[in-house]
C-alpha positions in Angstrom: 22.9 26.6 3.8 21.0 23.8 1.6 20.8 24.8 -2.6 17.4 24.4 -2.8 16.0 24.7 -6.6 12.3 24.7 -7.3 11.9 23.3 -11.0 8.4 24.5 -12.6 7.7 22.0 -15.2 5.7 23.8 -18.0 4.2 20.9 -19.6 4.9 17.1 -19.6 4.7 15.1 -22.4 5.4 11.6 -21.1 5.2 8.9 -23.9 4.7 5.4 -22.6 4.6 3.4 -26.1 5.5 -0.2 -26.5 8.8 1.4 -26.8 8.8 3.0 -23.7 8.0 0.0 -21.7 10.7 -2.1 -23.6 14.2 -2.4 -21.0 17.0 -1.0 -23.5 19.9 -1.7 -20.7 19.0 -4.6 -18.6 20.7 -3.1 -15.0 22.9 -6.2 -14.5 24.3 -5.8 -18.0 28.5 -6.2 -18.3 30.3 -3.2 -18.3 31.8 -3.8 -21.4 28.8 -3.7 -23.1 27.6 -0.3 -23.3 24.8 1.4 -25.0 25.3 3.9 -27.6 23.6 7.4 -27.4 23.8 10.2 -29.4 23.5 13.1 -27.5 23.6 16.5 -29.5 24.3 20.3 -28.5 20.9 21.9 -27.1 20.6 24.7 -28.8 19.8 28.1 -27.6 23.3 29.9 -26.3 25.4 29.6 -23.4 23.4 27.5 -21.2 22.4 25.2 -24.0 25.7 23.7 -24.2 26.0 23.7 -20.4 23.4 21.6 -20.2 24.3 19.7 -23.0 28.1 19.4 -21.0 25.8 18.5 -18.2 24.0 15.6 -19.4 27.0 14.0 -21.7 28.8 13.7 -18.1 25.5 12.2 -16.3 25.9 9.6 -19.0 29.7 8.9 -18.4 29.4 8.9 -15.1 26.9 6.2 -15.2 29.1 3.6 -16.9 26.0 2.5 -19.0 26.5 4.2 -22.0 28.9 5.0 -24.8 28.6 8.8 -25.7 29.0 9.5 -29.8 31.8 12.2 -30.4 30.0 15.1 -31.6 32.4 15.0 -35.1 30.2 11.7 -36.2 27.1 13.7 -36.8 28.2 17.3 -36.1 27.5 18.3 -39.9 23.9 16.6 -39.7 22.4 17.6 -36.0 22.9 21.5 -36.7 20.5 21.0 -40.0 17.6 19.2 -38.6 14.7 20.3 -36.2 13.8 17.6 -33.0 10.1 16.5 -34.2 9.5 13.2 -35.7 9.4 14.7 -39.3 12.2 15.9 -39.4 14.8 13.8 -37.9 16.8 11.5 -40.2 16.9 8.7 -38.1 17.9 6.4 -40.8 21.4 8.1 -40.2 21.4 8.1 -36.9 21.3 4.1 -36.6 24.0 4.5 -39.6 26.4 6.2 -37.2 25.6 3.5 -34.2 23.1 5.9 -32.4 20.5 3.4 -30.8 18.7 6.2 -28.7 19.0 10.2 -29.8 18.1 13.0 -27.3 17.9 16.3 -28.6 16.7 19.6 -27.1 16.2 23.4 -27.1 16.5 26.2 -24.6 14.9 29.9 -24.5 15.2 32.8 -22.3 11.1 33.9 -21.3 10.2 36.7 -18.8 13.5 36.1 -16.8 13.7 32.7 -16.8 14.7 29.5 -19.0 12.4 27.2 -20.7 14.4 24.0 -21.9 12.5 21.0 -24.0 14.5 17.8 -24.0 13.3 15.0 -26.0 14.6 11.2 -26.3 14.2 9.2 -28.9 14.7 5.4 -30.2 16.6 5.6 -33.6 15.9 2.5 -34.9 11.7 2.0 -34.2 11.6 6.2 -35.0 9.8 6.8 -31.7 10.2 9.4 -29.3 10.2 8.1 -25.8 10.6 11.2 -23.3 9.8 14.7 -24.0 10.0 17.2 -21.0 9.7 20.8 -20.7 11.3 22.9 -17.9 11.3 26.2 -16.4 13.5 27.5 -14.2 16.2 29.9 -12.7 19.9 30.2 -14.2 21.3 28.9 -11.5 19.1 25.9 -11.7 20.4 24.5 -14.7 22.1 21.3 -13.0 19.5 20.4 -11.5 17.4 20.8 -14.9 19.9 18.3 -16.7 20.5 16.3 -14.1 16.8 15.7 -14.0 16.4 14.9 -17.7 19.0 12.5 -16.8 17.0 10.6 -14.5 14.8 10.4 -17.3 17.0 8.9 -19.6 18.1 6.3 -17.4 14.2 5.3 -16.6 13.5 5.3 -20.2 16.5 3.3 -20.9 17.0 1.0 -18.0 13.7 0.9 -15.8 14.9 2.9 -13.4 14.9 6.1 -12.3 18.5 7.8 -12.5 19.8 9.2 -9.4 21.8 12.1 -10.8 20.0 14.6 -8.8 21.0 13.1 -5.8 23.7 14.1 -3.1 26.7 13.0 -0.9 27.5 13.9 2.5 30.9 13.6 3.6 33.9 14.6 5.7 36.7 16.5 4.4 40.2 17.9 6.1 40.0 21.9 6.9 42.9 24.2 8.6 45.4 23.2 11.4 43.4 19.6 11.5 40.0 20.4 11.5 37.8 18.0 9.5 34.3 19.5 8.4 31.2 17.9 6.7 30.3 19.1 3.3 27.6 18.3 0.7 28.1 18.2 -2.9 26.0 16.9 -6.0 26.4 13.1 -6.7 28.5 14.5 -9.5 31.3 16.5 -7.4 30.0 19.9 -8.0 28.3 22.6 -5.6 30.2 21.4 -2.7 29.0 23.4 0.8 30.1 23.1 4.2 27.2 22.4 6.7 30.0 22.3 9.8 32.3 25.5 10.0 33.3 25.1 14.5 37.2 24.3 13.5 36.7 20.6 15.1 36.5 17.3 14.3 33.6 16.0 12.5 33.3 13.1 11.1 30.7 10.0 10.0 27.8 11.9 8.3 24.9 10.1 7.8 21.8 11.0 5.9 18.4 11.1 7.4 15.5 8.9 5.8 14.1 12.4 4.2 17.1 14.0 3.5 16.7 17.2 5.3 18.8 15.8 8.7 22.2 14.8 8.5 24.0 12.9 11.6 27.3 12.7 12.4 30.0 12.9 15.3 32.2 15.8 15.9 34.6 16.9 18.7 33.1 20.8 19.5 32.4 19.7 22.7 35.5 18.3 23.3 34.3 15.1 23.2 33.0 12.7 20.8 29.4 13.0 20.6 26.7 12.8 17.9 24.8 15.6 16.6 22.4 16.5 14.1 22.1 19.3 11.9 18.9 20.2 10.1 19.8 21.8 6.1 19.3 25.1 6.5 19.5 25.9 9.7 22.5 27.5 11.5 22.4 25.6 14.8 23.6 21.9 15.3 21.7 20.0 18.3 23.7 17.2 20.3 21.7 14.0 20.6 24.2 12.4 22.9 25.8 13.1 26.2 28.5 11.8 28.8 32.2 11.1 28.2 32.2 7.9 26.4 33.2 8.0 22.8 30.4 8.0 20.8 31.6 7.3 17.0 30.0 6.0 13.3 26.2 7.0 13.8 24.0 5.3 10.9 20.2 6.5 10.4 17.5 3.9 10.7 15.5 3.4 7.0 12.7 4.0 8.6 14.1 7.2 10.7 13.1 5.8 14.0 16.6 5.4 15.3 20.6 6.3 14.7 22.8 3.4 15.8 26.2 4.2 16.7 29.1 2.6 18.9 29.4 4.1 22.3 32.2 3.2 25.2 29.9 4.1 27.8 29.9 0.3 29.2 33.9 0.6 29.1 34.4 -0.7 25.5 32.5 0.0 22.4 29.2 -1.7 21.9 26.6 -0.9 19.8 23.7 1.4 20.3 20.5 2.9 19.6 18.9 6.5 19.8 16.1 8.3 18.7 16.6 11.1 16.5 15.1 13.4 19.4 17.9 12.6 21.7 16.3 10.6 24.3 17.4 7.6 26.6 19.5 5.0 24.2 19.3 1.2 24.0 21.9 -0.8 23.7 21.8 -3.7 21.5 25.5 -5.5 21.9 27.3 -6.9 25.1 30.2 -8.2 23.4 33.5 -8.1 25.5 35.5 -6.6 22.2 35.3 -4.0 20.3 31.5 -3.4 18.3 31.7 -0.6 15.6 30.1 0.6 12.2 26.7 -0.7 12.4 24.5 -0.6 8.9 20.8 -1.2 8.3 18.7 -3.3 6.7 16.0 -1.4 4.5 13.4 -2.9 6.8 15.5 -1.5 10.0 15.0 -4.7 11.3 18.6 -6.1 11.5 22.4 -4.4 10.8 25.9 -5.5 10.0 28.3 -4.2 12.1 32.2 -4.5 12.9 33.3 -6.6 15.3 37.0 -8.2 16.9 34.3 -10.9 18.9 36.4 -13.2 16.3 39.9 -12.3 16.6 40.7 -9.1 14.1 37.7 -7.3 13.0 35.5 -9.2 11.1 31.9 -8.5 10.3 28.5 -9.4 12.0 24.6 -9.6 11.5 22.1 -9.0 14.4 18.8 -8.0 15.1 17.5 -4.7 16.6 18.1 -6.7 20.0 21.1 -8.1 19.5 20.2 -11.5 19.6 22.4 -14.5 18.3 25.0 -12.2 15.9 26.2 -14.4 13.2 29.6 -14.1 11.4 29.7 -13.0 7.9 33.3 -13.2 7.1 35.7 -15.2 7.8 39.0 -14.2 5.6 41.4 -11.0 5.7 42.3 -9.4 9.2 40.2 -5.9 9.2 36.7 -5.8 7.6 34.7 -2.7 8.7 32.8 0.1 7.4 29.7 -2.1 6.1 26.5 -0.3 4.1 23.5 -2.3 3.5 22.3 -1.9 -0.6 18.5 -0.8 -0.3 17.5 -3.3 -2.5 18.4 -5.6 0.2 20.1 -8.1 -1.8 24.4 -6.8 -1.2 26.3 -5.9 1.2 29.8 -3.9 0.7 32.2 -3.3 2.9 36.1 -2.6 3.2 38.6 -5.0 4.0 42.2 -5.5 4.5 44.2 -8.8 3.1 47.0 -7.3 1.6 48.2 -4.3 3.8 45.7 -1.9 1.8 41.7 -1.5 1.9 40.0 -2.5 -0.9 35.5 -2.3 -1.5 34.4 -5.6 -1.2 30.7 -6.4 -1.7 28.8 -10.2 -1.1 25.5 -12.1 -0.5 23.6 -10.7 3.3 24.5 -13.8 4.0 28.4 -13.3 3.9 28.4 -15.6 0.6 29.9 -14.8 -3.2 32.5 -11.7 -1.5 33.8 -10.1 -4.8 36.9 -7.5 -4.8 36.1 -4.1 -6.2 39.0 -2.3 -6.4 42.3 -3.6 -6.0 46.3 -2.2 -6.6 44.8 1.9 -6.2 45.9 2.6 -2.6 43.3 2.4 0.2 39.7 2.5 -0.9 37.3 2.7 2.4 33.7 3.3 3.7 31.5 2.0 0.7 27.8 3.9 0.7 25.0 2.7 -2.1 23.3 5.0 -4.2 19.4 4.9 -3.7 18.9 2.7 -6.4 21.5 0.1 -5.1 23.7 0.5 -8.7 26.5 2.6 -7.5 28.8 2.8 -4.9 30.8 6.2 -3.4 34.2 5.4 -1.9 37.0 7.2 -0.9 40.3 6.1 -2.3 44.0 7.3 -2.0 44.8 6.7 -5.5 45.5 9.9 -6.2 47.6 11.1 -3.1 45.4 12.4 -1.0 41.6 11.1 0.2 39.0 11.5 -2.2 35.3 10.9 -2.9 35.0 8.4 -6.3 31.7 6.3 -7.0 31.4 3.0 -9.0 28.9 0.7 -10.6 28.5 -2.3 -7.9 30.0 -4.4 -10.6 33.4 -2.3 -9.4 33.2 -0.9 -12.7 33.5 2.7 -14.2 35.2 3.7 -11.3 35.5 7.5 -11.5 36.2 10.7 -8.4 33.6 13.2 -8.0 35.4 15.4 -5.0 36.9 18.4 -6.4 38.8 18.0 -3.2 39.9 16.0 -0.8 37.1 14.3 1.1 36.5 11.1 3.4 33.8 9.0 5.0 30.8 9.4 1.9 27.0 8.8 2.8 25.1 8.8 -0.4 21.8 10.9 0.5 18.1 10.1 -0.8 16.5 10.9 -4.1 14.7 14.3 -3.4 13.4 15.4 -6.4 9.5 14.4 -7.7 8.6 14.0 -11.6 
């Protein structure tokens, strides 16, 4: 069942100075040059420094920021208050500290409050200051939330740390089953438990649907389960193999490869289940497909060419045109949705490496290269990240990445395969 958490914000105290409006971290900024924060112990108890743990690995994660050990300024932070007055900001920039976020927590009637604030060290200006309240068990989400904040404040952009990832992972005697888990690896739940094959998970526009194909019926067929509810519902039907479903942006359609002509082509299908479309004809093997953010044209895999190589099409499958033209096995496309990349796996040395270029098929950078085989690339809703799996350490596991390749990092607590990286669900 879907972790739902219902933040009541008490009061919002949104600042939106000069300061505030001024982009700290331009988003294309090299990875070696990251921005120094100073992020101190929220005081108030236990769940002051999990939060605190909470938002120090938000920022690490992100591969924007260089977090200040606590022992350059532990003697100072526990001896000043978090208002204006009273912060000695002149030591903070002395340290290296160009933002400082400070905060508080307090148990009230049964619940937490928790104010965060975030300042600029050097103009002396507070830029966020937030107030929560909420349930214990809730405190991720509270952190991860005043995360998002930091990264707007800092970068322009909204973070995207209270987000979540879909994917497969192996269960008993050979089962695979899909699970959810926080962008960050923790509160993984399993939204499959038949004891089958299911594989592919794909988020829905909304993120309250999740698609993907599994075996239960003894065949491969798509399904869709709803968050929450016990009951999966079968879209598709027949023998043919029907494999890598990918939700429409706009939630209109799931395109997936079926073998219902004889060989895979590729396909569409409303979410409800009724009669599909097909959009391919090719003679060879169509797989993968991946939207546009406009759902009006997707990549997709293809062996038209000789080996598997990738393709761009419209809705109708009119006039495909070739993307790439080196290695022997590029598959597994995603679509950024900003529009402006396109990653993909591909295979030119024996492993799979993350590969990302131009929608156009030009400028193809390697991501990851020499850490076994790194497959399925999904974009984080901003566009600035990328999950993966990776064999790097043995078995499969989920890791995400900047889009520069950088910061690259595993989130799974497990094993885990075939990532979707969901929608931004939270509001302000």
């Amino acid at each position: 069942m879907r972790r739902i958490m219902f933040v009541f914000v008490l009061a919002v105290v949104l600042f939106t100075t000069d300061a505030y409006a001024r982009i700290y971290i331009p988003i294309d900024q090299p990875s070696d040059k990251k921005f120094p924060i100073a992020i101190t112990e929220i005081e108030g108890g236990g769940y002051g420094k999990k939060v605190t743990e909470v938002i120090v690995n938000d920022m690490n994660i992100s591969g924007y920021f260089e977090v200040l050990p606590k022992l350059l300024y532990s003697d100072v932070s526990d001896k000043e208050g978090m208002t204006l007055e009273k912060i000695r900001f002149a030591f903070w920039s002395a340290i290296g500290a160009q933002a400082l976020v400070k905060g508080n927590i307090e148990s009230q009637g049964g619940k937490f409050i928790l104010t965060m604030r975030l300042f600029d060290t050097f103009s002396k200006e507070m830029l966020v200051g937030k107030q929560y309240r909420f349930d214990k068990q809730d405190y991720r989400r509270v952190a991860h939330r005043f995360s998002d904040e930091i990264m707007e404040a800092l970068t322009g952009v909204r973070g995207v740390f209270n987000t979540q990832i879909t994917f497969a992972a192996a269960g008993k005697k050979g089962s695979k089953e899909i699970f959810v888990m926080d962008m960050d690896g923790h509160n993984p739940f399993a939204i499959t438990n038949n004891k089958s094959i299911n594989i592919s998970p794909d988020w829905s526009p909304d993120g309250s649907q999740i698609v993907f194909t599994s075996y239960e019926g003894k065949n491969p067929d798509l399904y869709i389960k709803t968050l929450g509810k016990e009951k999966m519902r079968r879209i598709s039907t027949g023998k043919a193999a029907n494999i890598t479903p990918a939700w429409s942006p706009d939630g209109n359609n799931i395109a997936f490869s079926s073998s219902i002509s004889g060989i895979a082509n590729l396909y569409v299908i409303p979410p409800t289940g009724q009669k599909m479309k097909r959009v391919t004809t090719s003679g060879t093997i169509d797989i993968s497909p991946a939207w546009s953010p406009n759902s009006h044209e997707m990549v997709f895999a293809s062996e038209r060419a000789g080996g598997l190589h990738l393709f761009k099409t419209n809705i109708y499958g009119d006039g495909p045109q070739r993307l790439t033209f080196v290695g022997y096995q590029n598959d597994m496309p995603a679509w950024s949705p900003m529009g402006d990349k396109l990653a993909f796996a591909g295979r030119d040395r024996g492993a799979f490496d993350i590969f990302i270029m131009n929608p156009d098929g030009s400028s193809i950078q390697r991501l990851t290269i020499g850490t076994g085989n790194n497959e399925h690339p999904s974009f984080s809703p901003d566009g600035r990240y990328l999950a993966f799996s990776s064999t790097r350490d043995g078995g499969q596991s989920i890791y995400i990445m900047r889009s520069d390749g950088s910061n690259q990092v595993k989130v799974s607590k497990g094993n885990g395969l075939l990532p979707s990286w969901g929608p931004r669900m939270d509001n302000k």
